[in-house]
MDAnalysis code that builds the backbone (N, CA, C; Angstrom):
import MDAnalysis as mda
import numpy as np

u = mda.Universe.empty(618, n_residues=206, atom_resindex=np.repeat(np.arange(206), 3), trajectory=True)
u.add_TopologyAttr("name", ["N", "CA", "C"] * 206)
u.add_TopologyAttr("resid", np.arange(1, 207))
u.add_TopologyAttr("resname", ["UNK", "UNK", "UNK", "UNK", "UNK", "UNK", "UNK", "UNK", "UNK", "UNK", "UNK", "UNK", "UNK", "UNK", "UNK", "UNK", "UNK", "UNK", "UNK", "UNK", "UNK", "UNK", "UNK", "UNK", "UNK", "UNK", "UNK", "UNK", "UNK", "UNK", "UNK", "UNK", "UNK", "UNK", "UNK", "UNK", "UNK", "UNK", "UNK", "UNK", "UNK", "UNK", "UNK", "UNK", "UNK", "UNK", "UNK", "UNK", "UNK", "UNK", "UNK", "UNK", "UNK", "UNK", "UNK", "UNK", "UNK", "UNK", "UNK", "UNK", "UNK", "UNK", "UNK", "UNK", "UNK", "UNK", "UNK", "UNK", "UNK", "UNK", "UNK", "UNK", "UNK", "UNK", "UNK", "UNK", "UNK", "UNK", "UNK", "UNK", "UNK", "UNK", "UNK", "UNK", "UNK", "UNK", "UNK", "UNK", "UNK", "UNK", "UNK", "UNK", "UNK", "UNK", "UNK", "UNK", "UNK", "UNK", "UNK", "UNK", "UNK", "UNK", "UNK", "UNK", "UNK", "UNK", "UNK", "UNK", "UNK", "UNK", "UNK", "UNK", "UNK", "UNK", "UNK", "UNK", "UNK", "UNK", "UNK", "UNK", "UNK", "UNK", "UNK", "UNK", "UNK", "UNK", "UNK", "UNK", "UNK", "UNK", "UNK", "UNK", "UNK", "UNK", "UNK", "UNK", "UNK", "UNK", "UNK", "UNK", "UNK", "UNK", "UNK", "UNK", "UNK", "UNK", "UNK", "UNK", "UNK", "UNK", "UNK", "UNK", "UNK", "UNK", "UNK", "UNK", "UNK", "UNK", "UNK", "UNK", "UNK", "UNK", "UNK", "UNK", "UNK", "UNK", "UNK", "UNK", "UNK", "UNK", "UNK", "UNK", "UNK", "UNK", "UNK", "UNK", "UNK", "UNK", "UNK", "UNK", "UNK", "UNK", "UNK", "UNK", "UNK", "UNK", "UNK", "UNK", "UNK", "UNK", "UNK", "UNK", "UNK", "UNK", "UNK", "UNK", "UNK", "UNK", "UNK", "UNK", "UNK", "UNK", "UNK", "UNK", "UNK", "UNK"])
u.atoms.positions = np.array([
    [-24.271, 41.511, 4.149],
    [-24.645, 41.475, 2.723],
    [-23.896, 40.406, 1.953],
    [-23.071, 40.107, 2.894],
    [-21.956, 38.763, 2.044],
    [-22.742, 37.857, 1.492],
    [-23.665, 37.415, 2.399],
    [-24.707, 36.160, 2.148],
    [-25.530, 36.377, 0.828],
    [-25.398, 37.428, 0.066],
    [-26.378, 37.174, -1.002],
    [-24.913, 38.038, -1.841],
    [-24.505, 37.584, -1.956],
    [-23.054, 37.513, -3.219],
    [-23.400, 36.711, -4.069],
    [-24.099, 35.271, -3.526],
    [-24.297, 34.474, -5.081],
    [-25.071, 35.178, -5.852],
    [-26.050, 36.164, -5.618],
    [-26.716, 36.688, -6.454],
    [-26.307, 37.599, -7.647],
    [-24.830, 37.845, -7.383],
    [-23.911, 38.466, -8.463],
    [-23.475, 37.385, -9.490],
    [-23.310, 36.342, -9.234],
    [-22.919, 35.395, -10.068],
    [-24.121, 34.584, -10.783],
    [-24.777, 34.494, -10.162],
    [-25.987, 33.743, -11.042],
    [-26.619, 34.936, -11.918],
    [-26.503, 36.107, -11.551],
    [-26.677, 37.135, -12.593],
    [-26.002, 37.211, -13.871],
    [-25.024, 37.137, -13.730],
    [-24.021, 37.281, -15.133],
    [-24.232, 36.311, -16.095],
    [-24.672, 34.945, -14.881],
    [-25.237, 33.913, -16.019],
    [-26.293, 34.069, -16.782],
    [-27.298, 34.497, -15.632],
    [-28.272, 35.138, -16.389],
    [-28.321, 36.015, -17.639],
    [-27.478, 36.713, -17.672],
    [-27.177, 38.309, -18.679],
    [-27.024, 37.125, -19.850],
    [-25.779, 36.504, -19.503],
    [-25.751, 35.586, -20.910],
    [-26.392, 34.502, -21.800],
    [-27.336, 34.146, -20.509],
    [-28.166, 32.930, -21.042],
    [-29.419, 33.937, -21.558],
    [-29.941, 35.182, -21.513],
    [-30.749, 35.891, -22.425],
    [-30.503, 36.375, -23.509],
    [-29.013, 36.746, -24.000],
    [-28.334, 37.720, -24.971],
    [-28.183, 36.322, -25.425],
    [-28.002, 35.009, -25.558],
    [-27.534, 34.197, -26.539],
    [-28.549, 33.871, -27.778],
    [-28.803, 33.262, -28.356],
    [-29.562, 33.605, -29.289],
    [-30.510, 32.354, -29.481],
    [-31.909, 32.440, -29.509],
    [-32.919, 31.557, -29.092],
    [-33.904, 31.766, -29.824],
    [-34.945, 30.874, -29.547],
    [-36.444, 31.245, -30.165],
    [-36.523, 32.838, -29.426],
    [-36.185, 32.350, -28.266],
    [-37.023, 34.172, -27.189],
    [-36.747, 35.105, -28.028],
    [-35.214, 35.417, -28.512],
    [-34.869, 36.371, -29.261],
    [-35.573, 36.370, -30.553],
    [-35.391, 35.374, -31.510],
    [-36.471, 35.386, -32.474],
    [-37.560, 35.855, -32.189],
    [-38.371, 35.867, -31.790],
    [-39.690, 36.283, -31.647],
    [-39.759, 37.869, -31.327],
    [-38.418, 37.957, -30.439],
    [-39.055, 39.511, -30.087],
    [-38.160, 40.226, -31.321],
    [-37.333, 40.064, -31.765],
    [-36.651, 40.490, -33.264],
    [-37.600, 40.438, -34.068],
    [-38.193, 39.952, -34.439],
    [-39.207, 40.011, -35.533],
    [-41.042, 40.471, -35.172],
    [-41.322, 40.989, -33.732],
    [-42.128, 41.598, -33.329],
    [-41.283, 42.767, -33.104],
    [-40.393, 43.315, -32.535],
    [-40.424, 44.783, -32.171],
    [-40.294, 45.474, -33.812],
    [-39.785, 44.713, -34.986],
    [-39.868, 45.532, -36.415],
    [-40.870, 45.187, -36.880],
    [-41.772, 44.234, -36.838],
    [-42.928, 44.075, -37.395],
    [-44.167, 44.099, -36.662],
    [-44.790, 44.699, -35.400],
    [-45.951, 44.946, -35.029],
    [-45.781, 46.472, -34.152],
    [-46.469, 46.831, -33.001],
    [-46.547, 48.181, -32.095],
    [-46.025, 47.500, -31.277],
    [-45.118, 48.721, -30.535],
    [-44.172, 49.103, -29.481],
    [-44.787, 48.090, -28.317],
    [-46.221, 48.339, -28.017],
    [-46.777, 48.003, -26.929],
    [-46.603, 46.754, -27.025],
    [-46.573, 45.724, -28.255],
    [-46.872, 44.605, -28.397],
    [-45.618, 43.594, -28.433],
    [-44.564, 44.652, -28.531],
    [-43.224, 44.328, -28.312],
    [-42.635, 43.873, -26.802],
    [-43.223, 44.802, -25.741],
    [-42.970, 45.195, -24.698],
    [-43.846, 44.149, -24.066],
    [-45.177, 43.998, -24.449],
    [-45.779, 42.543, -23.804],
    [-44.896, 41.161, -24.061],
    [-44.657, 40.832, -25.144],
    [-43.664, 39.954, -25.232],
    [-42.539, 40.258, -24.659],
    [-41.525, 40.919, -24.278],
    [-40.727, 40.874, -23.409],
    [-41.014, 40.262, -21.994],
    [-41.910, 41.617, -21.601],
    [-42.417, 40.942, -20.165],
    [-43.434, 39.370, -20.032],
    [-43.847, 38.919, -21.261],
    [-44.293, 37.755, -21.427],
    [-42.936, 36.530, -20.918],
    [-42.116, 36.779, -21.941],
    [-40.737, 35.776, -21.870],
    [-40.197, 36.113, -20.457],
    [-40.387, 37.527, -19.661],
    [-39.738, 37.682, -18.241],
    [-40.212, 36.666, -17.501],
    [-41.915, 36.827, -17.559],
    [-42.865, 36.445, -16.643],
    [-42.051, 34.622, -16.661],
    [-41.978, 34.169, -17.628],
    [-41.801, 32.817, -17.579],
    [-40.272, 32.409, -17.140],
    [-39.016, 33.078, -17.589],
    [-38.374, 32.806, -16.798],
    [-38.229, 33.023, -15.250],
    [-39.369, 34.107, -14.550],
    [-39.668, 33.526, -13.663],
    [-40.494, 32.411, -12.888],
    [-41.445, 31.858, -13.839],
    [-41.741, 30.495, -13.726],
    [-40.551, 29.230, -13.591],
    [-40.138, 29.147, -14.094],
    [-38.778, 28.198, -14.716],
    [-38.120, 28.561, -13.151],
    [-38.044, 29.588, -13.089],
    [-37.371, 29.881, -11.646],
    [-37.806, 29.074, -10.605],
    [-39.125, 30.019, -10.146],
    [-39.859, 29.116, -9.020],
    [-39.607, 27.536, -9.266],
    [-39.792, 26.934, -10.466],
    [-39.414, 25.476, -10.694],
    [-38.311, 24.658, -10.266],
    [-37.259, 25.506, -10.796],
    [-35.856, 25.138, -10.458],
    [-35.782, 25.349, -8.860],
    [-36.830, 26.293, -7.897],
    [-35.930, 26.210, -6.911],
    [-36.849, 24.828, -6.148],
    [-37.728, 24.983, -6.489],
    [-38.644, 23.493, -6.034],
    [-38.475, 22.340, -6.397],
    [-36.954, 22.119, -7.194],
    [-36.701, 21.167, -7.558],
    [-36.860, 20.725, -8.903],
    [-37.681, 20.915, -9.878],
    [-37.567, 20.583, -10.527],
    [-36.482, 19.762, -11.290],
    [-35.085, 20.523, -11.461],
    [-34.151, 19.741, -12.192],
    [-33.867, 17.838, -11.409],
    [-33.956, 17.991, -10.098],
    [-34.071, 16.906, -9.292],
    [-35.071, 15.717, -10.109],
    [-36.338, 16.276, -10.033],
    [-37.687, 15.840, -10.337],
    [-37.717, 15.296, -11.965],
    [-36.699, 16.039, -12.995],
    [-36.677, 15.096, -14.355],
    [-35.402, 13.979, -13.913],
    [-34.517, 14.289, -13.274],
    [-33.358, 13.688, -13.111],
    [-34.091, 11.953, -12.678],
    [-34.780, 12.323, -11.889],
    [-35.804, 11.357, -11.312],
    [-36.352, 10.422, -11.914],
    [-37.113, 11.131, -13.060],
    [-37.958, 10.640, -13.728],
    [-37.823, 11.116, -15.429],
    [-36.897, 10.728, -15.684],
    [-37.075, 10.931, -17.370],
    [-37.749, 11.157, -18.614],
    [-38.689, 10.888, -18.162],
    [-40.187, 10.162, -18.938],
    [-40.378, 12.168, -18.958],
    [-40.918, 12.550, -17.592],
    [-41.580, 14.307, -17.944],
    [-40.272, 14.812, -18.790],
    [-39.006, 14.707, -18.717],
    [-38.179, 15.584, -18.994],
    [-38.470, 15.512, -20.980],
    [-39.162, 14.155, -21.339],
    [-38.804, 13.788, -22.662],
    [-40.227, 14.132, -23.149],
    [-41.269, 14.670, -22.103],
    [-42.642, 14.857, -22.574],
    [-42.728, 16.344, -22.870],
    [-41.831, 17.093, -22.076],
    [-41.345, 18.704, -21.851],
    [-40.850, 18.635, -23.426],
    [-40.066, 18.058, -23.259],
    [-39.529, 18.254, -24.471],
    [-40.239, 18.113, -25.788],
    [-41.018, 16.864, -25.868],
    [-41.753, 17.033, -27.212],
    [-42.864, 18.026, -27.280],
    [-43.389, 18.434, -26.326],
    [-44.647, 19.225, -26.179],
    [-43.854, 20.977, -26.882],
    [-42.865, 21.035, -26.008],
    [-42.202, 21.943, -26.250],
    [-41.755, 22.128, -27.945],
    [-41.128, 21.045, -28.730],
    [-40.862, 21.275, -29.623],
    [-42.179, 21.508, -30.868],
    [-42.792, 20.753, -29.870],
    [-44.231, 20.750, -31.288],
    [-44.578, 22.580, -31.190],
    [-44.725, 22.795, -30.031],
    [-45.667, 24.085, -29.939],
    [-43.755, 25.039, -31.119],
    [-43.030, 25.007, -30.495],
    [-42.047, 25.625, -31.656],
    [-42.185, 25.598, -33.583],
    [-41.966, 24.214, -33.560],
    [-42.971, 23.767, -34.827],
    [-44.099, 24.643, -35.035],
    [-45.467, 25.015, -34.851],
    [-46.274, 25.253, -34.652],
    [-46.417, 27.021, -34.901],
    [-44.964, 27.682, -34.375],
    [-44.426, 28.725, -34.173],
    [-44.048, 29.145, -35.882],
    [-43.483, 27.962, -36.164],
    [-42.513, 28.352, -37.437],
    [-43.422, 28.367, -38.533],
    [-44.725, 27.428, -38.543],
    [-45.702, 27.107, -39.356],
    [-46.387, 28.431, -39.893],
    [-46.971, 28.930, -38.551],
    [-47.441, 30.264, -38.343],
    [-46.449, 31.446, -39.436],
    [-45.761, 31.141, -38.964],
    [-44.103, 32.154, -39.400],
    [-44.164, 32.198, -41.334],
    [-43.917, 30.953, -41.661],
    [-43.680, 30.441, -42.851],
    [-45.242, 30.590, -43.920],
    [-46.054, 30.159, -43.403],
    [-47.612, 30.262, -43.994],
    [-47.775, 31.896, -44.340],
    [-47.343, 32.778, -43.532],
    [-47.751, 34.157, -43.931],
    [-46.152, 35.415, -44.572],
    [-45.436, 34.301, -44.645],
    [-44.062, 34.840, -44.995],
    [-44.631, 35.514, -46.525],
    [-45.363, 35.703, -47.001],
    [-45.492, 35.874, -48.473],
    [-46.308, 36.929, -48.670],
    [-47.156, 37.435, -47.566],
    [-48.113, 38.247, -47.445],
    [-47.387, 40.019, -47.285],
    [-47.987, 40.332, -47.897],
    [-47.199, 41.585, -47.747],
    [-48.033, 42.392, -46.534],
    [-47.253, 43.594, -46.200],
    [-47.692, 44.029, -44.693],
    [-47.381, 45.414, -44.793],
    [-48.289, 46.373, -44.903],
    [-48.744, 48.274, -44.938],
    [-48.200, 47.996, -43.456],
    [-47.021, 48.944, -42.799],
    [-46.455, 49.216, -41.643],
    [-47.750, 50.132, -40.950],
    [-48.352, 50.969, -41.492],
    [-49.400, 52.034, -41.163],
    [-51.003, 51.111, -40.985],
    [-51.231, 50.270, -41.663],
    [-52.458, 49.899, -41.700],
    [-52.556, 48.635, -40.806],
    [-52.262, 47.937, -41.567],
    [-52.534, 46.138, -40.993],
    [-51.423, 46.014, -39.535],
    [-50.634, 46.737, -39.174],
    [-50.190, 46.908, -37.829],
    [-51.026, 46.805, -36.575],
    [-51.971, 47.849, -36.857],
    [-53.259, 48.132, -35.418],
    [-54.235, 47.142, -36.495],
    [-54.604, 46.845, -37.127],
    [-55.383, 45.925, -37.028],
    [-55.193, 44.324, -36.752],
    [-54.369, 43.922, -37.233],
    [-53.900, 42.525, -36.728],
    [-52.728, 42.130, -35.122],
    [-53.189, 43.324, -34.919],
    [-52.035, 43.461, -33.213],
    [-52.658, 42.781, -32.319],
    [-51.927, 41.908, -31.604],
    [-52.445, 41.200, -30.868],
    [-52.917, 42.054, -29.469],
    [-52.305, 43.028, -29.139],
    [-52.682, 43.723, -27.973],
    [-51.509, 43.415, -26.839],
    [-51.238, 44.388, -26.038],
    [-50.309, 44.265, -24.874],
    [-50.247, 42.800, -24.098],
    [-51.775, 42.539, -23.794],
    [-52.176, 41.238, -23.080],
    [-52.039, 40.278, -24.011],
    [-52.306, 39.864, -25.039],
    [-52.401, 38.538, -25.578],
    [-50.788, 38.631, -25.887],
    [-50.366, 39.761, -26.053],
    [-48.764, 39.311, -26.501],
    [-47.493, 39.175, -25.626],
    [-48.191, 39.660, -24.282],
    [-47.441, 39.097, -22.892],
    [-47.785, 37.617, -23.008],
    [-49.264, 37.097, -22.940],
    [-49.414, 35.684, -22.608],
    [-48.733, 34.965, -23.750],
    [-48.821, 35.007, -25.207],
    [-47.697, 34.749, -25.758],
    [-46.358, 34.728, -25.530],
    [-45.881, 35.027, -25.049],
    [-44.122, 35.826, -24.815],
    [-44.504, 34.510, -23.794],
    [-45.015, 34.256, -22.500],
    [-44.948, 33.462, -21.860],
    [-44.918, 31.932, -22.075],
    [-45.749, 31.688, -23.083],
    [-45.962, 30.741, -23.754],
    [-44.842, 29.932, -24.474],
    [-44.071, 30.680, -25.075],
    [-43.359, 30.377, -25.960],
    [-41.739, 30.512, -24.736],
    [-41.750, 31.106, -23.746],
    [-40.831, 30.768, -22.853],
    [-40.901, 29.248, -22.525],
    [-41.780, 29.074, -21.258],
    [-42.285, 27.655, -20.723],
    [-42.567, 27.002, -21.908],
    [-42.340, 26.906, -23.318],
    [-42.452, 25.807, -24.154],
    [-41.131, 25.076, -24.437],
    [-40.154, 25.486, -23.691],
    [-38.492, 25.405, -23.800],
    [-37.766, 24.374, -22.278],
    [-38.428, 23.400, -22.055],
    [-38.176, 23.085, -20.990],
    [-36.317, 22.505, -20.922],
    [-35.960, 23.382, -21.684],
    [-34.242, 23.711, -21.137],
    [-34.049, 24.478, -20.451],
    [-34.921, 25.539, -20.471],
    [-34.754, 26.348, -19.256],
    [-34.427, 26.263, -18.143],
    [-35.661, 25.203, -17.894],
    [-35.838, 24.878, -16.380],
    [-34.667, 24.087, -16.230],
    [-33.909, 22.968, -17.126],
    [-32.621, 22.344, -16.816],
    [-31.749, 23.237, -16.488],
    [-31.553, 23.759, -17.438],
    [-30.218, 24.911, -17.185],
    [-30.875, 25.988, -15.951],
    [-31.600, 26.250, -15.745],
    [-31.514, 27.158, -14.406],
    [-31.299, 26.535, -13.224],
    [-31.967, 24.898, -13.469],
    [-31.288, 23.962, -12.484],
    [-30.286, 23.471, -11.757],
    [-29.545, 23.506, -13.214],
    [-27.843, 23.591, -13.053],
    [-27.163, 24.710, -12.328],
    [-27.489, 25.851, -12.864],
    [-26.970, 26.942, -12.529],
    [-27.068, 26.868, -10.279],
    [-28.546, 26.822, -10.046],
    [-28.709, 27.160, -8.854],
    [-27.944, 25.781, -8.244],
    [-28.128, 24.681, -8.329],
    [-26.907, 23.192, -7.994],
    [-25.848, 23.799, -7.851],
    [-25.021, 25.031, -8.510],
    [-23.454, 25.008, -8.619],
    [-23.274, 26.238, -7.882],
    [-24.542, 27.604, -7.821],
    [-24.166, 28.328, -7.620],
    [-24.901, 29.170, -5.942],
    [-25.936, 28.434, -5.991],
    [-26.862, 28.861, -4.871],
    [-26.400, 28.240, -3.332],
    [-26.151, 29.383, -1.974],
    [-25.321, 28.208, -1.182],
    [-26.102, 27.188, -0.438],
    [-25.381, 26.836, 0.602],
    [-26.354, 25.474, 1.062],
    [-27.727, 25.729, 2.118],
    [-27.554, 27.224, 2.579],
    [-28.947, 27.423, 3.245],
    [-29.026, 28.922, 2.556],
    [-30.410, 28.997, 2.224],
    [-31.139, 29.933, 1.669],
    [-31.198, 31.488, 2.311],
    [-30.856, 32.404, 2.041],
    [-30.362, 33.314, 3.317],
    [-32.327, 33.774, 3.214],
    [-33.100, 34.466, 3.479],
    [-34.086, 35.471, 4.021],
    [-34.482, 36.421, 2.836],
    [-35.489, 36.144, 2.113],
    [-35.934, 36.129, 0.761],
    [-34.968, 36.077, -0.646],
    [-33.740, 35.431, 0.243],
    [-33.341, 35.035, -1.202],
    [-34.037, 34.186, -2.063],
    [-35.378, 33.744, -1.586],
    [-36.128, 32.889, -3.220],
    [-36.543, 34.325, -4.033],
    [-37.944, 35.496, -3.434],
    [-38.198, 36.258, -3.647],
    [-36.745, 37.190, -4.683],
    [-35.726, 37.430, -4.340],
    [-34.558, 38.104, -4.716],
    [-34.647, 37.790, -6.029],
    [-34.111, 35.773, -6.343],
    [-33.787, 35.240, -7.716],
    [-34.715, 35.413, -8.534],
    [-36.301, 35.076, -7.890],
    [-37.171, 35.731, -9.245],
    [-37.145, 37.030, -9.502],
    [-36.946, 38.077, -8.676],
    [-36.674, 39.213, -9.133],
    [-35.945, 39.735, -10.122],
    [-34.879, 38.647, -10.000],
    [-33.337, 39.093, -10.711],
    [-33.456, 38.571, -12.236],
    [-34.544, 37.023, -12.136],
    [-34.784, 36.902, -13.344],
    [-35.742, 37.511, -14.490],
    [-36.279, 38.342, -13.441],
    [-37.855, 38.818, -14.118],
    [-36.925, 40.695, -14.770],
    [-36.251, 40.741, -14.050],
    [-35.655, 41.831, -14.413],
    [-34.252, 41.987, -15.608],
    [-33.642, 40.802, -15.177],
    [-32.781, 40.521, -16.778],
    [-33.478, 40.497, -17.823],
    [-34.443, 39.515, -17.540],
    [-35.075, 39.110, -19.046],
    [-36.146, 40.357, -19.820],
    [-36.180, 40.853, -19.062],
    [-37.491, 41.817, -19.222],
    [-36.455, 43.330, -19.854],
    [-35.778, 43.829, -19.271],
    [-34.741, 44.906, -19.411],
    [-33.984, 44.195, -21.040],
    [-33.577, 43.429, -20.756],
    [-32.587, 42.825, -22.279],
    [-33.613, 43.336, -23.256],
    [-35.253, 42.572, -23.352],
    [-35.589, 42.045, -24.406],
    [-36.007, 43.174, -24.869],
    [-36.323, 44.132, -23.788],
    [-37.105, 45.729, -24.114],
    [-36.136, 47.026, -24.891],
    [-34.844, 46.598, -24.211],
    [-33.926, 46.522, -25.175],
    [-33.947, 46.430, -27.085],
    [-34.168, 45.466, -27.269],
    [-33.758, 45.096, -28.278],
    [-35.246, 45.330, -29.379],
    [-36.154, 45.444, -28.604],
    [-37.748, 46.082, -29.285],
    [-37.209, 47.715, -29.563],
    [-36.887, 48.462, -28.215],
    [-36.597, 49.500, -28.813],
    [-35.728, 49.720, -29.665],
    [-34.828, 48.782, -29.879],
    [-33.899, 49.200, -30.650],
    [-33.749, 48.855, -32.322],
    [-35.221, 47.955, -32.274],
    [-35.726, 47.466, -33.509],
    [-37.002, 47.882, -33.965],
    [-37.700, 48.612, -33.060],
    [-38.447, 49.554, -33.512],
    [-38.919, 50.652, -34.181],
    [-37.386, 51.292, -34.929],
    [-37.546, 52.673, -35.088],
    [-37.987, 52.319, -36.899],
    [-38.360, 53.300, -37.228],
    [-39.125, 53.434, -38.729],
    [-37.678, 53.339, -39.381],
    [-36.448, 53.599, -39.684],
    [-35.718, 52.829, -40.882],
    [-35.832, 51.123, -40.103],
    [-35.888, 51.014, -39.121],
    [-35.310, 49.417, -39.203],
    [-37.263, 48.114, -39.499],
    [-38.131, 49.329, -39.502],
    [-39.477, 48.677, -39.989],
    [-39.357, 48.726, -41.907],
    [-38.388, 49.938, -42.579],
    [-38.640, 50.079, -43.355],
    [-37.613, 48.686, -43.959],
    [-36.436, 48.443, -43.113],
    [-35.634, 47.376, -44.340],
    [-36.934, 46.098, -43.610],
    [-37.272, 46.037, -42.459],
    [-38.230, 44.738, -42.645],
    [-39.070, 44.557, -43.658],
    [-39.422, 45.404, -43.700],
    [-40.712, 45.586, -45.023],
    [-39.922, 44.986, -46.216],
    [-39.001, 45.858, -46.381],
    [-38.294, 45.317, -48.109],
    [-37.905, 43.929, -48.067],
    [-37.255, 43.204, -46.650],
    [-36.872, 42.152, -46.990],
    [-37.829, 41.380, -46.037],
    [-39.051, 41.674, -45.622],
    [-40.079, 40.726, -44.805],
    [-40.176, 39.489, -45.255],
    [-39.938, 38.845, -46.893],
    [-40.312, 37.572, -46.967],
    [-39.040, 36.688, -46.734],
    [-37.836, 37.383, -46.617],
    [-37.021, 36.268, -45.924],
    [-36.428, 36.290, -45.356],
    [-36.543, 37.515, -44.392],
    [-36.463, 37.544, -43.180],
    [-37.449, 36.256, -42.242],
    [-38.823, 36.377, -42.602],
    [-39.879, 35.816, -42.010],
    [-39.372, 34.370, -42.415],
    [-38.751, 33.836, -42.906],
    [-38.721, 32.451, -43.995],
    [-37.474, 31.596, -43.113],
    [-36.586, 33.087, -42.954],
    [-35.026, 32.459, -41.976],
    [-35.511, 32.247, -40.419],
    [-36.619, 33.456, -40.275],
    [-36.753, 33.129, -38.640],
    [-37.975, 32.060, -38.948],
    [-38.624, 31.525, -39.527],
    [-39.448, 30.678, -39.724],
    [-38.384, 29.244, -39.392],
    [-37.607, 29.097, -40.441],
    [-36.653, 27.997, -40.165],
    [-35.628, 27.714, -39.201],
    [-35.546, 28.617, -38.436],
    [-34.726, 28.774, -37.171],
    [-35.312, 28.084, -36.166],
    [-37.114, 28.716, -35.754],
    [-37.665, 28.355, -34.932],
    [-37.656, 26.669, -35.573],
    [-38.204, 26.471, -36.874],
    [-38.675, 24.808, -36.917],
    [-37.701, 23.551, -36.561],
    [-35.983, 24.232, -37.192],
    [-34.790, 23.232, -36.591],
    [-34.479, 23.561, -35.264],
    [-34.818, 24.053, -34.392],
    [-35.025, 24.574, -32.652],
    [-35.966, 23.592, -32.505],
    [-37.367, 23.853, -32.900],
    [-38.294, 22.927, -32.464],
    [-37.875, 21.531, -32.663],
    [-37.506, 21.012, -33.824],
    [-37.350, 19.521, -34.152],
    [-35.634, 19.421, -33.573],
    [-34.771, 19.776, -33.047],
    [-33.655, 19.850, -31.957],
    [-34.418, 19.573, -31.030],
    [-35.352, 20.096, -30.577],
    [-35.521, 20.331, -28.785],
    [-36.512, 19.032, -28.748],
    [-37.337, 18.414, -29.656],
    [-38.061, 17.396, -29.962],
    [-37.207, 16.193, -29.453],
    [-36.243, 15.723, -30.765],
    [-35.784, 14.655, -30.793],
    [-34.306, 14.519, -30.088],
    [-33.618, 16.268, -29.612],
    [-32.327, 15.693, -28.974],
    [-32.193, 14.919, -28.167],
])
């Protein structure tokens, strides 16, 4: 079992590179108090699903493959920042609208499915990911691959990210923490609006 020890250490990185504070978190902070449980929980497993994308990437090289070639790493990047942009627009345009927790909830819900493929979306729009998971497996993964250790790491990532974020829906879900959203929804929506847009225009032009 020695042979898959790195998998303790690239974990912890993991734990921390989800709990730090990001668009991912934005989004599901301001969906688990402002839409249904279910729709919370798709976005989690949306953002899982993609850091296991980013995974599979990193172990196929990817970080190699911008190192290579600069040009995708700087196209990742603007594509990425626009769709963030794009995020905040959304965010900011309806910051003003007021929102019945009981009514306009199930009607404007995106649904389990569209808000997983979202959650995914807005992962893979971050192509730091894929750098930094790059890094991580370069420093920490050993030099021959033991016998589904690929299978293992997406596991490990699909399960951090997914456990954290479900986390933090439930724990922003409950009716007092919908009720202070409500009172302070327009700037709340206005701060995470501007969070995502200087993220996006960071991840654009750094």
């Amino acid at each position: 079992m020695s042979e898959y020890s790195f998998l303790l250490a690239i974990a912890v990185v993991f734990i921390f590179g989800s709990m730090s504070p990001g668009p991912s978190f934005i989004l599901v902070a301001k969906t688990a108090v402002s839409r249904p449980l279910n729709e919370g929980i798709g976005i989690s497993i949306g953002l899982a699903l993609g850091a296991v994308f980013f995974t599979i990437l990193a172990i196929l090289g990817l970080y190699a493959l911008f190192e290579a070639v600069p040009f995708l790493y700087a196209l990742f990047k603007i594509l990425g920042g626009l769709y963030l942009l794009y995020l905040a627009y959304q965010i900011l345009k309806h910051s003003n609208e007021p929102l019945e927790m009981n009514m306009k909830l199930e009607k404007n819900s995106k649904g389990f499915l569209k808000a997983l493929v979202f959650g995914f979306l807005t992962q893979i729009s971050n192509p730091k990911t894929a750098i930094i998971l790059g890094s991580i497996f370069a420093a920490l993964l050993p030099k021959t691959m033991p016998e589904y250790g690929e299978i293992l790491l997406c596991l490990l990532a699909f399960t951090i990210d997914a456990f954290w974020y479900c986390i933090v829906v439930f724990l922003l879900s409950t009716k007092k923490s919908q009720k202070v959203y409500l009172r302070f929804k327009k700037y709340i929506d206005r701060v995470a609006g501007s969070l995502l847009a200087v993220l996006g225009l960071k991840l654009a032009i750094d």
